[in-house]
Phi, psi and omega in degrees: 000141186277358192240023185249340158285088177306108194244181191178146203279342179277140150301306191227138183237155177269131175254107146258162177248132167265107170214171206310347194230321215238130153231114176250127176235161169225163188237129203211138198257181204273038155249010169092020163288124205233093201278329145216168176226167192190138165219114169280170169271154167293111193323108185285109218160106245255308221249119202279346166311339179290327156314323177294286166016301196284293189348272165342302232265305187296302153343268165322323188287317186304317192272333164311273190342319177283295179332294178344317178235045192048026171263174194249157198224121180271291204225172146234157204219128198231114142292122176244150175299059189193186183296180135190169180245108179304312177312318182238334175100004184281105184301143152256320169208157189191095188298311230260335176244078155317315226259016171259349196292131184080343156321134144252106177285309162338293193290341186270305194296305157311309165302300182321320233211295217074018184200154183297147125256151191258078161295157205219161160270187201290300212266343161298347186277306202311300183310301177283289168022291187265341136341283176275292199301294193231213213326000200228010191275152205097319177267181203234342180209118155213182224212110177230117188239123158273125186251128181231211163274297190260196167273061185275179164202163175210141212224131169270150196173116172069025199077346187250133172302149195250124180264339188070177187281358166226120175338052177239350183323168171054079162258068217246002141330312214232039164276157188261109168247005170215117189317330213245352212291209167325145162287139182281155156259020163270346146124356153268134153332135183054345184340138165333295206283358169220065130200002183219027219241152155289003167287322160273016162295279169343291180298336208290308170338280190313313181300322195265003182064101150211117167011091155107000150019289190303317191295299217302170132233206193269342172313305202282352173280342176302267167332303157293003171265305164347294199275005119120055178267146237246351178285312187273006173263328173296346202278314176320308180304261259257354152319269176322320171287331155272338176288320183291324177291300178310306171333312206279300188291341181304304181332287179339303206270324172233017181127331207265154193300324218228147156219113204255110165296081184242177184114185200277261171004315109019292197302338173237089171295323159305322193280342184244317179345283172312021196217307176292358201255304202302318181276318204270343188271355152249014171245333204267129179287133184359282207302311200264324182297002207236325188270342185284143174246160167231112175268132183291192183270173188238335223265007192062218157305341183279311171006270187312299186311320157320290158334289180302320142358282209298318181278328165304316186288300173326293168311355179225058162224334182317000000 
């Protein structure tokens, strides 16, 4: 990409990630450079100032830190798990943080802060993220989906992230493959994200009866597909198999050199990989199925903070 060094009159901007257990931030320079981090738990908690709060409070420790060695804080740029309107700064919606849904966070951390801020959704960070730093750096249109307990995704194009016409693009959870199937908790039938998600690791688990069920999570559904026990290696096909059609249609429809796997779920790669490779080369038309690749993520937990970074150092050369 001809755009992936980001330069800016600022050294540094503090990035956090909001997620549902964990709010992790960093102070992060325009080469992509993470000079410190720091993670509290996520505020349990009705009253979304208190979330501002948690912020201010993680913050201040990254910009002490930045001070510390003569550097300057341009900005600050917060990945949240939800819809948002980048544009007003406005959460719109967020299952996993309710008491941000409808919030403007944006317009409270400034004030809180004194400084600009930037918002991203979570896995669109993710998604740049893995763009300037890792597995996708370098490309210009790629496809990024995280399996977490949901799905997320964020999608590049032309180097740029693509938001659509109300900042909502890549909700890519929650295309649809079986018109009749599981219920979503987006309050829709079948999705991508309840068949590939660790929450449909879990359920799938539970559905084939394999020992201890009640108990598992999907590492541990993992492990026994390892040790090659054959109810948890099917729960993977199909894990894998349906994530390979959602692919296959995403590829159709945009395209992309690359599609980058992160999230929890990722760790068991082997177990799925062939299976999502095997759908997409039979669905995907010919020409775009045989050249796109899918690679897992390379940047981990750094993802999101990178990301939001990243769009922040954009954002303040405008």
């Amino acid at each position: 990409m001809t755009d992936s060094q980001p330069k800016s009159a600022h050294d540094f901007i503090i990035a956090a990630d909001l997620g549902g257990t964990n709010l992790r931030a960093a102070s992060i320079g325009a080469d992509g450079t993470i000079l410190h981090q720091t993670k509290i738990r996520t505020p349990r908690t009705d009253q979304p100032d208190d979330i501002v709060r948690a912020f201010i409070e993680a913050m201040h420790e990254c910009g002490e830190r930045t001070v510390a060695i003569g550097g300057r804080v341009g900005a600050l740029s917060v990945a949240v798990p939800g819809t948002i309107d980048a544009r007003t700064g406005t959460v719109l919606k967020a299952p996993n943080v309710p008491s941000l849904q409808g919030f403007a966070l944006g317009a409270a951390m400034e004030q809180a802060s004194g400084l600009p801020v930037i918002l991203a959704n979570d896995a669109d960070a993710a998604a740049m993220g893995e763009v300037w730093q890792g597995a996708a750096r370098g490309r210009d249109d790629v496809i990024m989906l995280t399996l977490g307990t949901g799905v997320g995704g964020g999608v590049v194009m032309g180097g740029e992230l693509w938001r659509g016409a109300h900042s909502a693009a890549g909700e890519l959870g929650h295309i649809t493959l079986e018109a009749y199937g599981e219920p979503c908790p987006c309050g829709g039938r079948g999705c991508l994200e309840v068949y590939a998600s660790a929450t449909a690791i879990v359920r799938m688990a539970r559905e084939a009866g394999i020992a201890g069920a009640a108990t598992l999570n999907s590492r541990d559904v993992y492990d026994k597909a390892k040790a090659g026990d054959l109810a948890a290696l099917e729960v993977f096909r199909r894990m894998g198999s349906y994530l390979g059609i959602g692919i296959a249609s995403l590829v159709n429809v945009l395209d992309p050199e690359l599609v980058v796997i992160g999230g929890g779920v990722a760790a068991g790669w082997d177990a799925f990989i062939e299976h999502i490779k095997r759908e997409v080369q039979a669905r995907a038309f010919s020409a775009v199925g045989k050249n796109v690749e899918v690679v897992p993520a390379s940047c981990g937990d750094d993802a999101g903070i990178l990301g939001a970074a990243y769009l922040a150092f954009k954002a303040l050369r405008k």
